[in-house]
N, C-alpha and C positions, 0 to 999 in steps of 0.2 A: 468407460469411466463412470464411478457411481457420484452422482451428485445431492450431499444432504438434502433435504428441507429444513428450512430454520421453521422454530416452532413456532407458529403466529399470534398465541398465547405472550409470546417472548418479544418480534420484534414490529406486533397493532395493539401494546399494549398504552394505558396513557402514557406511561413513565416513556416509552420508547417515543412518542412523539415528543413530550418534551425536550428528551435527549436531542431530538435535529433539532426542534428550534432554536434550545440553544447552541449548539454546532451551526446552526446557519449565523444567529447574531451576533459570535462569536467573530467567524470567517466575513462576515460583512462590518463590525467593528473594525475590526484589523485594517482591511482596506481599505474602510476609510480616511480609518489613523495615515495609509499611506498619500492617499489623497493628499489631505491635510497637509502635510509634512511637501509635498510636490508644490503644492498651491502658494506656500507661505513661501518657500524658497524662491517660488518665482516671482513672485508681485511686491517681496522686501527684498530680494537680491542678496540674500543670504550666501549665499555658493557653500551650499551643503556637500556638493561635487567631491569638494577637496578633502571629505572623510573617504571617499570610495577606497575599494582595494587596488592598492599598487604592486603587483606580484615582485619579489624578488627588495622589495625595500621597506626599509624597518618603519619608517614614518610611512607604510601602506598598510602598516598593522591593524590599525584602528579598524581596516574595513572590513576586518573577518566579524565583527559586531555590528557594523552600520549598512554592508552594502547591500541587505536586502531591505532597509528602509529608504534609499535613495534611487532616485531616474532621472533620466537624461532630460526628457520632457515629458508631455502629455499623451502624444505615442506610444512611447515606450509604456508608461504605466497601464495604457486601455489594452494595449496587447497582453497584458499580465492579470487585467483585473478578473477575467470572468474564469479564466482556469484557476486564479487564487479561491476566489468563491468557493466554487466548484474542489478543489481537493483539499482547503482546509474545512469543508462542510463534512464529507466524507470521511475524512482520518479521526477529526475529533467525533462523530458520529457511529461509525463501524470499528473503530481502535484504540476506544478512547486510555485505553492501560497503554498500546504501545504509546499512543499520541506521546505523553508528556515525556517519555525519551526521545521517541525518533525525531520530534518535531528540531528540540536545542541539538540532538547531534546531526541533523541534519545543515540546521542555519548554520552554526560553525562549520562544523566539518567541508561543508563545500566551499567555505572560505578559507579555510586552513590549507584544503589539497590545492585550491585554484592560486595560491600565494606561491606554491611552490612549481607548478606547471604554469604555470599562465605567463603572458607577454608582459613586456614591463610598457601597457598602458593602463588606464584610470579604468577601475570593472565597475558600474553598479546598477543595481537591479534585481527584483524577487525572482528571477527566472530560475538560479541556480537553486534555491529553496522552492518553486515550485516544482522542477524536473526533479527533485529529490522527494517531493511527497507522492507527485503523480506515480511514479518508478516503484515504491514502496507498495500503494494504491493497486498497483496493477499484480505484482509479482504476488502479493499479500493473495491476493485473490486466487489465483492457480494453486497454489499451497494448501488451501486451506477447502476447496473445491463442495462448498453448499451453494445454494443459487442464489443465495444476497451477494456473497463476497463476489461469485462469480460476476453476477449481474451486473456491480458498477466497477469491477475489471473490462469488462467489455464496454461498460459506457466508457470509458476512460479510454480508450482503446480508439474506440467508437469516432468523440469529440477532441482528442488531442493527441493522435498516434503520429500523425504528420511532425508532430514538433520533434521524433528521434532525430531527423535531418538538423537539428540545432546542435547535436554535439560535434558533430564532423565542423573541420575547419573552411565552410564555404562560402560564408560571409564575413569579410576582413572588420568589418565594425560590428560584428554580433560576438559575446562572449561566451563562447562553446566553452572555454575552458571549465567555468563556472554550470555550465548545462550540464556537462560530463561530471563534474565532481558530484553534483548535485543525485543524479542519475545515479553514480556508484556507491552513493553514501546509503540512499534506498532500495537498490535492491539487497546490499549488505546490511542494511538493518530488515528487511523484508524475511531475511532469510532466517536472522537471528532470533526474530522476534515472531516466526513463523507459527508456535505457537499456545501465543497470547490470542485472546479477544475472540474465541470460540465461541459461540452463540447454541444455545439450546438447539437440540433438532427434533423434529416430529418421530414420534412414533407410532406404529401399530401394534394392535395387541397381537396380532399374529407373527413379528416379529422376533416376540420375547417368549413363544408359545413351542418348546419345540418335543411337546407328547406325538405320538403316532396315533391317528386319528384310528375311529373303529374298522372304515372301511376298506382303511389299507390290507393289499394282500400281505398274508406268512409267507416269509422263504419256503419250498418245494425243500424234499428233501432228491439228492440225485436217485435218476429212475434206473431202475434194475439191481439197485445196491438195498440190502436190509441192516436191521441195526445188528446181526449178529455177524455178519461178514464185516464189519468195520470193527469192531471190538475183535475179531480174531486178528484182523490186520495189525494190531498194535499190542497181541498178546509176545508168547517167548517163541514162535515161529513152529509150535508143534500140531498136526491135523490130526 
């Protein structure tokens, strides 16, 4: 398998540093926002809860918009916080054209498919919007096979491949349904979107270069044949 080189012109330039940083203050905004929102809920007793998604009932609606800004506790959100980090740094960083689609069909969408599979209890949580960017994150990468995309395919891999075991139904209080929607919303945009957000790659001038050099040998002509016995061969058959 040939693997590009991104051109390093292209991704050590300044513009491209700025780009993560703000993809990191971005992705560390957010989480805070969800912090915020966990914190205030808890210490005023708000019970934000009762926005979650309720599969299968019309007042669960609400949640296919809220249930990735709500958590159970503080648990639940520190389990979520560093792979949030970590794969909205990356998407808005490495995809920023697909970002602004995949990112809204992914929040919705994993709420929309988990409304109609899922158990009829209370779901909430960015897991199912994380497994849907990380899935994107990862498939994006194989697709598109240069050594940046590659490279945080495998980190991703690397740091959160263990989390596949979340969409199977093995923990009765864990929301697979939402992991799985999440998961199929990204690799289906993964696919679609497979290619956007192509990055300059390196080249050589020997690449673009394709003269025959001086010291290449000539084709031999075959031995024991002369050029007047080939010219008879393809005359009207008379000696």
């Amino acid at each position: 398998m040939h693997l590009d080189k991104p051109d390093p012109h292209f991704t050590s330039s300044p513009r491209a540093r700025r780009n993560f940083m703000l993809a990191l203050q971005a992705a560390l905004g957010f989480t805070g926002l969800l912090w915020f929102i966990l914190i205030s809920d808890v210490y005023l007793g708000l019970g934000l809860s009762r926005f979650g998604l309720r599969p299968g009932a019309t007042d669960g609606l609400i949640g296919i918009l809220t249930t990735p800004l709500l958590h159970g506790d503080t648990e639940h959100l520190f389990s979520n916080t560093a792979p949030l980090i970590v794969s909205l740094t990356a998407m808005l960083y490495i995809y920023p054209n697909s970002a602004v689609r995949v990112m809204p069909m992914v929040w919705l969408g994993s709420g929309v498919l988990a409304w109609f599979i899922g158990r009829p209890n209370l779901h909430v949580g960015a897991s199912g919007f994380v497994y849907g960017l990380l899935a994107f994150i990862f498939v994006s990468g194989l697709f598109r096979q240069d050594l940046r995309s590659i490279g945080v395919s495998l980190m991703v891999w690397f740091l959160y491949g263990s989390m596949i075991w979340g969409i199977l139904p093995i923990r009765p209080h864990m929301s697979w349904e939402l992991h799985l929607a999440g998961a199929i919303l990204g690799v289906m945009m993964a696919i679609l979107y497979r290619r956007w957000d192509r990055v300059p790659v390196k080249r050589y001038e020997w690449e673009d270069d394709d003269s025959v050099p001086d010291w290449f040998p000539e084709p031999k002509r075959g031995a024991g044949v002369d050029d007047s016995a080939r010219e008879d061969d393809h005359g009207d058959g008379r000696y």
